[in-house]
C-alpha positions, 0 to 999 in steps of 0.5 A: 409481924404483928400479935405472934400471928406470922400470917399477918406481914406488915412489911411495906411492899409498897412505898408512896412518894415522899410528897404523896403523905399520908392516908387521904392524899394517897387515897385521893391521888388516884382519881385526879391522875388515873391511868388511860383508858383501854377499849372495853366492849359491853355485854348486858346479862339478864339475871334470873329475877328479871333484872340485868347486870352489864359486863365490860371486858377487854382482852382477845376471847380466847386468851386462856386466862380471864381475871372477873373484877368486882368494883368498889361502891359506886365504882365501875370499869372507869374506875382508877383501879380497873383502868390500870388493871384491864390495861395490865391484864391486856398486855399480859395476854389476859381478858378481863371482865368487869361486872357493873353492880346493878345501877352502877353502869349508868342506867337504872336496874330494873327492880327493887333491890340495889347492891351491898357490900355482903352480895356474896349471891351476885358474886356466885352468879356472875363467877359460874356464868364466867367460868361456863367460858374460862377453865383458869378463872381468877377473881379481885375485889376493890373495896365493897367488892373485895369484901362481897368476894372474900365473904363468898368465898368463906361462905362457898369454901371447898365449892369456891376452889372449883369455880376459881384457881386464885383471888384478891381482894383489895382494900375490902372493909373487913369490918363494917361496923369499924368502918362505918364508925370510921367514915361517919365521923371527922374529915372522913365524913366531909370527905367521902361519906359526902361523896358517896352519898352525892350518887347513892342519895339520888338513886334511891330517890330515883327508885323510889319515884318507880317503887313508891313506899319502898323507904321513907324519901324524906329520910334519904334526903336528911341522911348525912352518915352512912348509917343514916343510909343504910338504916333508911335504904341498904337494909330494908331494900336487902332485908336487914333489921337495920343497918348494925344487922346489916353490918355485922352479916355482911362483914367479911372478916369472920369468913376469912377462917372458911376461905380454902382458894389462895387468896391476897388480902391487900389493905394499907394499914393508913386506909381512912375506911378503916383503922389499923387496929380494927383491920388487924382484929378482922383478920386475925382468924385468917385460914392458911390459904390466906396471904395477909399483906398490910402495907403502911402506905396505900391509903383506900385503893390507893396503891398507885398504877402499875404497882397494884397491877403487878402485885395481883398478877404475880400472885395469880401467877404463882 
């Protein structure tokens, strides 16, 4: 326990490996080695303002139980953690359905806007078309879209519990002002920021050539911090004064207080996107139905395959 606050358990659920040391190799690990494929089948959805989101899934249609995955930033269903967890839910007689934030399935959406991590709207759409078909409805996040999810689902309170039976969200950026802080600066910024911004720059640069004047282009290509980005492109694009506007809206952490579904928060307490002390201050004000794991190793996302898997479906199932 930490704090006197006995909502918060720090017991280390999960272990790496003594060669796997430390917050960046535990996060990195994970994309060299992900687990295998399963096969998914697409289906394009068209949103209401004349857009389209595709969704991958898995499973047999009438499985009675269907598990909606959000990504992280630029992730998607290859991603290392939907691997492994469209494989658990597959095995476990689930379905599982993967929505693509717009412009992460590998084609460019059809208007202005992008995705961020406070897109609390998408998330509603998506999990009221999903439930249309799945009376037992579950949700998980991984990063930006465990943040997207937990934020929504403060904002839809008592709401959230008729559209979903349980969630999780995974390695969600309770505070991203903290995290930005964090990944702006040092190894994280060489490492990850460098990362992000090799697909995130090209994109906006891209929708720029469709849009013209939509941001300045010149400021895409010099940005170098996430900041910078979110400044030049996030903010403006979803209409946010900037990106400490943008930040402070879209955290999640002061939702937490408004969640009423059960919900897992995972998050390592060796995350490098958000530092301990930080992640801990976001969720001090948790609501009861909240179950607060902070593991010391796990890294971003990192907790390896089948761990994370087991660890979500024996929480949606109890």
């Amino acid at each position: 326990m930490t704090g006197g606050n006995p909502k918060i358990a720090l017991t280390p659920f999960f272990s790496a490996p003594w060669w796997l040391h430390g917050g960046h190799l535990q996060t990195i690990w994970p994309t060299l080695f992900p687990p295998p494929r399963v096969p998914l089948a697409r289906t394009r959805w068209d949103t209401p303002d004349g857009d389209f989101i595709d969704v991958d899934s898995a499973g047999r249609a009438d499985a009675p139980r269907l598990l909606v995955l959000f990504h992280g930033l630029e992730g998607g269903s290859d991603s290392h953690y939907a691997r492994g967890l469209a494989a658990a839910a597959v095995a476990a007689g689930w379905r599982i359905a993967i929505p693509h934030f717009r412009g992460c399935s590998g084609e460019p959406n059809r208007t202005k806007r992008a995705y961020h991590s406070g897109d609390s709207e998408e998330v509603d759409w998506v999990l009221r078309n999903m439930k249309r078909g799945a009376p037992d409805l579950y949700a998980a996040g991984v990063s930006l879209g465990g943040n997207a999810l937990l934020k929504w689902l403060g904002e839809r309170g008592e709401e959230a519990a008729k559209v979903v039976k349980r969630a999780a969200a995974v390695s969600a950026p309770l505070d991203l002002a903290a995290s930005g802080r964090a990944l702006d600066r040092g190894l994280n910024r060489l490492i990850y920021t460098r990362h992000f911004l090799s697909t995130l720059k090209p994109k906006s640069i891209a929708k720029l050539e469709v849009f013209p004047g939509l941001y300045d282009g010149a400021a895409v290509l010099s940005a170098r911090t996430f900041k910078e980005f979110d400044d030049t492109v996030t903010a403006p694009l979803h209409g946010f004064r900037d990106a400490e506007d943008y930040w402070s809206a879209s955290s999640s952490g002061p939702y937490l207080e408004r969640v009423r579904v059960p919900t897992l928060v995972l998050n390592a307490r060796n995350d490098p996107f958000l530092p301990e002390h930080d992640l801990v201050a976001a969720a001090r004000k948790a609501a009861p139905p909240v179950l607060l794991e902070f593991p010391a190793h796990g890294g971003h996302a990192g907790f390896r395959h089948p761990w994370l898997a087991q660890r979500l479906f024996r929480f949606f199932d109890q």
